[in-house]
Every structure is written in structure tokens, then in C-alpha cells.
C-alpha positions in Angstrom: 0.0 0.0 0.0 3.2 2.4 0.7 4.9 1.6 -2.1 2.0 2.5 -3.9 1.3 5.9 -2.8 5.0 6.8 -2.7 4.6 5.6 -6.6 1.8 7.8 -7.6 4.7 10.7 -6.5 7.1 9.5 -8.1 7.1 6.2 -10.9 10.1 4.5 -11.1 10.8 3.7 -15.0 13.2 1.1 -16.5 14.4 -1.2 -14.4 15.0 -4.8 -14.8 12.0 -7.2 -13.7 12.5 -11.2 -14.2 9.5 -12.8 -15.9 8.4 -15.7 -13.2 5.2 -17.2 -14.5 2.9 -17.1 -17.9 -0.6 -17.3 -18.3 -2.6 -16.5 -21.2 -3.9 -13.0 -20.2 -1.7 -12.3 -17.3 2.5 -13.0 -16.1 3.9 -12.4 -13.2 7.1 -10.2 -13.0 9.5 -10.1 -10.4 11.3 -6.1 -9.7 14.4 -7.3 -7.8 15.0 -3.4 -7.3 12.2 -3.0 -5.1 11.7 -6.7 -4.1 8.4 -6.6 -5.1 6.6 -9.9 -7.4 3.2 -8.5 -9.1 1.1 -9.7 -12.0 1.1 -7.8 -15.6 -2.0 -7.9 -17.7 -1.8 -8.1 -21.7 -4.1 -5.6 -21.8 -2.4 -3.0 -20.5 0.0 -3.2 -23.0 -2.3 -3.5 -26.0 -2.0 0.1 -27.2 1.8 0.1 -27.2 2.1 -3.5 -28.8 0.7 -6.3 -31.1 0.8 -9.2 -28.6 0.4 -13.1 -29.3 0.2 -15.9 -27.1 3.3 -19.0 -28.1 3.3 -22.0 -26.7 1.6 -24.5 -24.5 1.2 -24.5 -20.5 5.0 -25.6 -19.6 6.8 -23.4 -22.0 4.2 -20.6 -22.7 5.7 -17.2 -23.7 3.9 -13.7 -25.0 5.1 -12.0 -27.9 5.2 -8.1 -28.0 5.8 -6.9 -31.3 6.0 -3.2 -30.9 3.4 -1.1 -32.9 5.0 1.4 -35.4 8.1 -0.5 -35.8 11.8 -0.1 -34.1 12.4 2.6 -31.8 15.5 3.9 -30.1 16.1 3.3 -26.3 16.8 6.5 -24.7 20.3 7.9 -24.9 21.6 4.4 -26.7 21.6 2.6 -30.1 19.9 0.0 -28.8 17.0 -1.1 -30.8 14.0 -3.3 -30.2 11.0 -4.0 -31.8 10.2 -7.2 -30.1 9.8 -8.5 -26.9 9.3 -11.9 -25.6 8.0 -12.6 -21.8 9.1 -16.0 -21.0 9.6 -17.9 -17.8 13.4 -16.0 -16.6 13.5 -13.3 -19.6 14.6 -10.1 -18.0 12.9 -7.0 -19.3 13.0 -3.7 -18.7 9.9 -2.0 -16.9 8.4 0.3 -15.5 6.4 1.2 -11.8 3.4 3.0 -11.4 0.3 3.5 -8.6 -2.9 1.8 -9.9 -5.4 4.5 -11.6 -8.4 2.5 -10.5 -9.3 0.5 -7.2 -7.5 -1.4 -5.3 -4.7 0.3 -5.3 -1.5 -1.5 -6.1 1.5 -1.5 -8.4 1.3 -1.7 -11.8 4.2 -2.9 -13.8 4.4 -1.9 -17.8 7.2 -3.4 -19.6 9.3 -1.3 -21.7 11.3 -3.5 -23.8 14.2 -5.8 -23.9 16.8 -5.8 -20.8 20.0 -3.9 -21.9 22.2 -4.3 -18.8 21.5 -0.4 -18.1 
């Protein structure tokens, strides 16, 4: 509940969270920075990417396929267009307060891990 509020002040944006689990419309991301395990929901990311579901219940992964092509990462070359959540794929997200009741984290992912 905390973490929440102090989120709505001030979101904390790209840091590495470690895909734990897949579902179909939801997976559950782990943020090692703030030792915090929460679920993501496809549909939260459905105006930033074209997403498909891969995969049967043991190796399950979701495909994000960014809309409008590549796009540079800020202040690198590095470019993604794709991103695949998978059981251990480390991605870069981000941390914000819920809009809407309950209130509670929500994580957005942001693209591929970098290492930065």
C-alpha cells in the first residue's frame, strides 16, 4: 500500500524485472529493485504492442511486437522491436500506482533488458 502511494509521486521507470510465470492473459514479474513480485495484464499493453500468445502450459511465452516498428532506447543505439515474456526473460519495466481501485502496483514493460 506504501509503495504505492509513494509511486503515484514518483514512478520509477526502466528497471530490470525477471518474468516468473505465464498465463494467457496475465504474467507475473518479479522487480528485484524493489523486491516486489506483481502480476502484468496483456491488456495494459495492448496500445503500445501487437501481442500473441506461443506456446503450451509448460513453455508458454507472449510475444510483444511493438506497434510502429523499431524505436531507439533513450540515450543508446539500442534497438527493439520485439519483446518476448518467458519464464526468466529479463525486461525492462516500469512502476506505477494503480489508476483504479484497489490500489496497487502496476508494472508496464518497456522492452528488452539492456544491462543499463
Amino acid at each position: 500500500f506504501f509503495l504505492s502511494l509513494s509511486l503515484l509521486a514518483k514512478p520509477i521507470k526502466n528497471v530490470l524485472g525477471v518474468v516468473l510465470s505465464v498465463g494467457e492473459k496475465t504474467f507475473t514479474i518479479f522487480v528485484p529493485s524493489l523486491g516486489l513480485s506483481t502480476r502484468a495484464f496483456v491488456d495494459e499493453h495492448k496500445d503500445r504492442f501487437e501481442i500473441s500468445l506461443q506456446g503450451e502450459d509448460g513453455k508458454r511465452q507472449i510475444m510483444m511486437q511493438r506497434k510502429g516498428g523499431q524505436v531507439v532506447g533513450q540515450g543508446t543505439d539500442h534497438r527493439t522491436s520485439q519483446v518476448c515474456a518467458k519464464v526468466f526473460a529479463k525486461l525492462k519495466v516500469s512502476c506505477y500506482c494503480k489508476e483504479k481501485a484497489p490500489i496497487d502496483v502496476k508494472v508496464l514493460v518497456e522492452g528488452n533488458w539492456d544491462g543499463n
